[in-house]
C-alpha beads as a LAMMPS data file, in Angstrom:
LAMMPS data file: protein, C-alpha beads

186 atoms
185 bonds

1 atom types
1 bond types

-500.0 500.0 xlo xhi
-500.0 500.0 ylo yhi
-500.0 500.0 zlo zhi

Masses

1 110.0

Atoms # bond

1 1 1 357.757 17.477 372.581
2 1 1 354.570 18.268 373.945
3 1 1 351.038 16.760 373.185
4 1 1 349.101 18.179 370.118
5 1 1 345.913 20.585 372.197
6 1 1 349.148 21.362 375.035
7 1 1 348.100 25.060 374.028
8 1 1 345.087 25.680 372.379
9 1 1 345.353 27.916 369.580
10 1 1 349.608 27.430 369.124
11 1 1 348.942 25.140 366.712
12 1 1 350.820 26.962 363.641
13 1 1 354.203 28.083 362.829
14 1 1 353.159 31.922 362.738
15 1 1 351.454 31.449 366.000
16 1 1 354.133 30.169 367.715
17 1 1 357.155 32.396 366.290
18 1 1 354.972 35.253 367.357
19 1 1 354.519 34.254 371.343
20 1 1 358.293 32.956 370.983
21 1 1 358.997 36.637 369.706
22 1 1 356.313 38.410 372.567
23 1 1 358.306 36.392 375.403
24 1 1 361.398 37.837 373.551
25 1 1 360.459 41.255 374.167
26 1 1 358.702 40.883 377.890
27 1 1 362.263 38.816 378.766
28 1 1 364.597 41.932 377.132
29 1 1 362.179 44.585 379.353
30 1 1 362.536 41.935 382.453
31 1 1 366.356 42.154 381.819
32 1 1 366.497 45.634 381.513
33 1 1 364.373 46.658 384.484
34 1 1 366.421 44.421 387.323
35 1 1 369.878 43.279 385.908
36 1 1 371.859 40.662 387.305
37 1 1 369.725 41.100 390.402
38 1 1 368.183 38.151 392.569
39 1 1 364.600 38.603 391.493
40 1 1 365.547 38.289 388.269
41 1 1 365.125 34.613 387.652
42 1 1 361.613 35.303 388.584
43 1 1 360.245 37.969 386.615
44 1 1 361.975 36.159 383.474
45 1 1 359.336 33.046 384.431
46 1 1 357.118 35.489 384.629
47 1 1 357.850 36.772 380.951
48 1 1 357.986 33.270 379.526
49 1 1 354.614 32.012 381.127
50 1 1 353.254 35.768 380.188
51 1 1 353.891 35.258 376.529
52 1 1 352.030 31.821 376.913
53 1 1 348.989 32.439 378.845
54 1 1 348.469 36.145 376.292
55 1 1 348.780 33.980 373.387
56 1 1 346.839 31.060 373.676
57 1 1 343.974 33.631 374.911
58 1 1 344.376 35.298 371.943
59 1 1 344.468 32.433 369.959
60 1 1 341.676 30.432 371.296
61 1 1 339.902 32.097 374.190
62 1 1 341.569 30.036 376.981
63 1 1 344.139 30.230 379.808
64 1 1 346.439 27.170 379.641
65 1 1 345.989 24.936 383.246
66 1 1 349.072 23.372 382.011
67 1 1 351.017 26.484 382.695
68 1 1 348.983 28.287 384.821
69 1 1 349.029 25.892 388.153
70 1 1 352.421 24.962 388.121
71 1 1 352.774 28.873 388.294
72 1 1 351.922 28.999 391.507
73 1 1 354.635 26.666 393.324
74 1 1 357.096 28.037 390.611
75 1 1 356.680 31.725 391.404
76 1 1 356.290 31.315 395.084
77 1 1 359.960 29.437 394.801
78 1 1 361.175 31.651 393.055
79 1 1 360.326 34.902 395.161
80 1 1 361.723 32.871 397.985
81 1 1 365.206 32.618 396.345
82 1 1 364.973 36.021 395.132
83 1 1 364.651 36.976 399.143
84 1 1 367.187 35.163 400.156
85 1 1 370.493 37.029 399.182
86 1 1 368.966 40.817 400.886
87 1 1 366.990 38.859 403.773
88 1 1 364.016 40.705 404.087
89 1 1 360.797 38.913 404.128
90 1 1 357.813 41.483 403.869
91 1 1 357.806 41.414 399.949
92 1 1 357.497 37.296 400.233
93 1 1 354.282 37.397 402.396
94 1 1 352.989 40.716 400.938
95 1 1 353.737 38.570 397.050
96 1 1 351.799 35.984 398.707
97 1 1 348.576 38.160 400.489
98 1 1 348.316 40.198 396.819
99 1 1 348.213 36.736 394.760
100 1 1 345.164 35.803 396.854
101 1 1 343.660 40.176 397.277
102 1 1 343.753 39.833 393.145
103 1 1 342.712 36.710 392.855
104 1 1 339.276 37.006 395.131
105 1 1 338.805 40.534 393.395
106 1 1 339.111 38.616 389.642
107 1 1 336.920 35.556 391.077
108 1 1 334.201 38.513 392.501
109 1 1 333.946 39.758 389.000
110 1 1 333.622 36.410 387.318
111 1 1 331.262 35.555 389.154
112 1 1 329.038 38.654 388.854
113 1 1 330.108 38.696 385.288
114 1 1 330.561 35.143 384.188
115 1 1 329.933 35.914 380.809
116 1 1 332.809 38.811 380.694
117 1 1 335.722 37.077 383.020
118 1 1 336.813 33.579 383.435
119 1 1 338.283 31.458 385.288
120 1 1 341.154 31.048 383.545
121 1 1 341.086 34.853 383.921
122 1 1 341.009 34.196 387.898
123 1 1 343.625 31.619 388.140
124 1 1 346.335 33.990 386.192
125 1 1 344.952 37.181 388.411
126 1 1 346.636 35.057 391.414
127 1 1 349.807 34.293 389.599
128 1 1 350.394 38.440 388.374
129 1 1 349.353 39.214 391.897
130 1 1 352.305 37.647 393.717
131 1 1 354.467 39.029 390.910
132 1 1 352.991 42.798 391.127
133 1 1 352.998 42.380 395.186
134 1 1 356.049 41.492 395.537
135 1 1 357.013 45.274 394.538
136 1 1 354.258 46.517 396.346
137 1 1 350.741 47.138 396.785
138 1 1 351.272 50.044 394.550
139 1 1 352.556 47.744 391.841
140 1 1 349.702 45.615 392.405
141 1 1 346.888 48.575 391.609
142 1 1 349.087 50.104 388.682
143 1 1 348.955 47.390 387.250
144 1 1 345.437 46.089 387.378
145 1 1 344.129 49.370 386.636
146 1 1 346.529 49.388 383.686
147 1 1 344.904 46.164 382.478
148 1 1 341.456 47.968 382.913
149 1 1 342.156 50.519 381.023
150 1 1 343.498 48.897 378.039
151 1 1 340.793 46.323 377.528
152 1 1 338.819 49.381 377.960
153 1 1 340.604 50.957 375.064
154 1 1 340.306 47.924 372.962
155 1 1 336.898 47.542 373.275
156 1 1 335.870 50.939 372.465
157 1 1 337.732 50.019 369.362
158 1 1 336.403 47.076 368.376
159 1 1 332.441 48.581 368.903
160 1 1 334.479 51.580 366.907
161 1 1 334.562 49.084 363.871
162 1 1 331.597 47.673 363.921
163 1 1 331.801 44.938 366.070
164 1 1 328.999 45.081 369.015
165 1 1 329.309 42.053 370.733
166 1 1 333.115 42.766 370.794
167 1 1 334.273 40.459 373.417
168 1 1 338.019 40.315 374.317
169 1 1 340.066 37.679 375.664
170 1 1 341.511 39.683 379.353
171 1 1 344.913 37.621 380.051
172 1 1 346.838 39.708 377.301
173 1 1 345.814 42.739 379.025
174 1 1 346.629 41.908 382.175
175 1 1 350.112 40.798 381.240
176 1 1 350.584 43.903 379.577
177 1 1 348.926 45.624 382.672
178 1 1 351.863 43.684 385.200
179 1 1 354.662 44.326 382.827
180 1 1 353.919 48.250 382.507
181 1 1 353.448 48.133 386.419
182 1 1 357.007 46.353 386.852
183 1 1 358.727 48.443 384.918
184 1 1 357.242 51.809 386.270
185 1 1 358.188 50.201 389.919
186 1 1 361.238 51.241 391.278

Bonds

1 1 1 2
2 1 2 3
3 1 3 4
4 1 4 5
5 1 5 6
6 1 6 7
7 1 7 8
8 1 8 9
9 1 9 10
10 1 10 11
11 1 11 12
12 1 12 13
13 1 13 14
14 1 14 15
15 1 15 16
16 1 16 17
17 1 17 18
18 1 18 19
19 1 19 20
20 1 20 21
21 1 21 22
22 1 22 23
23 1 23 24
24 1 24 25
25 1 25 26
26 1 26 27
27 1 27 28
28 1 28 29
29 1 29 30
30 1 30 31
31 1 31 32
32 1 32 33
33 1 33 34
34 1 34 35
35 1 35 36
36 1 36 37
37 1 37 38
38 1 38 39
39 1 39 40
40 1 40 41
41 1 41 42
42 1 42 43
43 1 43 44
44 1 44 45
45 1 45 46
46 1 46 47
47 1 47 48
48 1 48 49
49 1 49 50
50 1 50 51
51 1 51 52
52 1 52 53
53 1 53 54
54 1 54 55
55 1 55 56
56 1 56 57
57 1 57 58
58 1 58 59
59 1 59 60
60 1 60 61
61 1 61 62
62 1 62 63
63 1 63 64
64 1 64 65
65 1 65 66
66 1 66 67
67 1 67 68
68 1 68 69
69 1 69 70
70 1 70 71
71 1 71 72
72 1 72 73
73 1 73 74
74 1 74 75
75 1 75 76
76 1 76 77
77 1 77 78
78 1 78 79
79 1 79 80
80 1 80 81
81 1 81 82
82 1 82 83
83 1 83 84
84 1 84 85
85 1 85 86
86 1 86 87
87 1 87 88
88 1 88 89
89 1 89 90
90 1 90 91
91 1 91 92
92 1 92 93
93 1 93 94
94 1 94 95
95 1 95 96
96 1 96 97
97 1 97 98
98 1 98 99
99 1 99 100
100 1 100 101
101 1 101 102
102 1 102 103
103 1 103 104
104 1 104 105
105 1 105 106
106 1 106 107
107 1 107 108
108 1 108 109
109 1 109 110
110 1 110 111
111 1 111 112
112 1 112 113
113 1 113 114
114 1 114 115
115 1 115 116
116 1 116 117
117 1 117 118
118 1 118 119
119 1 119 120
120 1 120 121
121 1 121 122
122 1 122 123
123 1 123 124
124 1 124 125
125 1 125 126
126 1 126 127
127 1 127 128
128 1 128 129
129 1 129 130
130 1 130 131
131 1 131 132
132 1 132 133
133 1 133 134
134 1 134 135
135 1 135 136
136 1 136 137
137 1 137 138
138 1 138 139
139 1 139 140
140 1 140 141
141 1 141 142
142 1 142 143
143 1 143 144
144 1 144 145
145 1 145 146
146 1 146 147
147 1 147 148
148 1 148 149
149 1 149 150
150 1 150 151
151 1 151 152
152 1 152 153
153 1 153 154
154 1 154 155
155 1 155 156
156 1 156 157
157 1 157 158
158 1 158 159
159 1 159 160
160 1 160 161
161 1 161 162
162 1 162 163
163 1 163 164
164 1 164 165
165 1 165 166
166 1 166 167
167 1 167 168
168 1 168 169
169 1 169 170
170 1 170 171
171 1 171 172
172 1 172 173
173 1 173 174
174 1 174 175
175 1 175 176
176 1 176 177
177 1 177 178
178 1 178 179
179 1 179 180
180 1 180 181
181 1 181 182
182 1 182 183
183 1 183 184
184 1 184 185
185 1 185 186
């Protein structure tokens, strides 16, 4: 059992049957987009720590450390073994140069924008970037643009409503941004 505050804002039945169901659906797309293949095992951490991270920004404006940093030895072990069966390398070390190309270019806008990005924001930028890179730098652009474009949306929704000083939390849209990019990758 984990520690009452674990993950701020899953603090209520609804709340967590609702990111239980979100992983659900990420983990179903994740099956059907690479089968019984070996990256398989990673993208379906990637849907379970997705689900997490999108709903405890929702919930409470914050990107859990506690699932976040262990992301980053997890997903790089897990792209290894997902190399290992076909042998060929580039996709590890491209995984790892797009983790850190996506993770400066999220720090570069927190940091002219603290206000607008985190660093929660930046640390999970890193994590989707070795996931997205690993298909390619294509991948890695779809899918950030993707994320751009539907916070966009959302805002211009929001301000729609009424609300003008909309702010949204970004980690939901940029785990819908990577999953739309991995399953448009081929």
């Amino acid at each position: 059992m984990t520690r009452a505050g674990a993950f701020p804002g899953l603090d209520r039945p609804g709340r967590i049957a609702g990111t239980a169901f979100a992983g659900m659906v990420i983990e179903a797309v994740v099956v059907w987009r690479f089968g019984w293949s070996p990256p398989l095992a990673a993208y379906s951490y990637l849907a379970l720590t997705g689900a997490v991270v999108s709903a405890t920004d929702l919930a409470a404006r914050r990107v859990p450390n506690r699932v976040v940093l262990p992301a980053y030895p997890i997903t790089a072990a897990l792209l290894v073994a997902a190399c290992l069966p076909t042998g060929p390398w580039w996709p590890l070390a491209r995984a790892g140069i797009a983790a850190a190309v996506l993770g400066g270019f999220y720090l570069a806008l927190g940091l002219a924008f603290p206000a607008g990005m985190g660093l929660g924001d930046v640390k999970w930028a890193g994590v989707l970037g070795a996931y997205l890179g690993w298909l390619g730098w294509s991948a890695m652009v779809d899918g950030t643009l993707i994320a751009f474009i539907a916070a966009a949306g959302a805002l211009v929704v929001a301000r729609a409503f009424g609300r003008r000083r909309a702010s949204l939390p970004m980690a939901p849209f940029m785990t819908l941004g990577a999953v739309a990019a991995v399953l448009a990758t081929k």
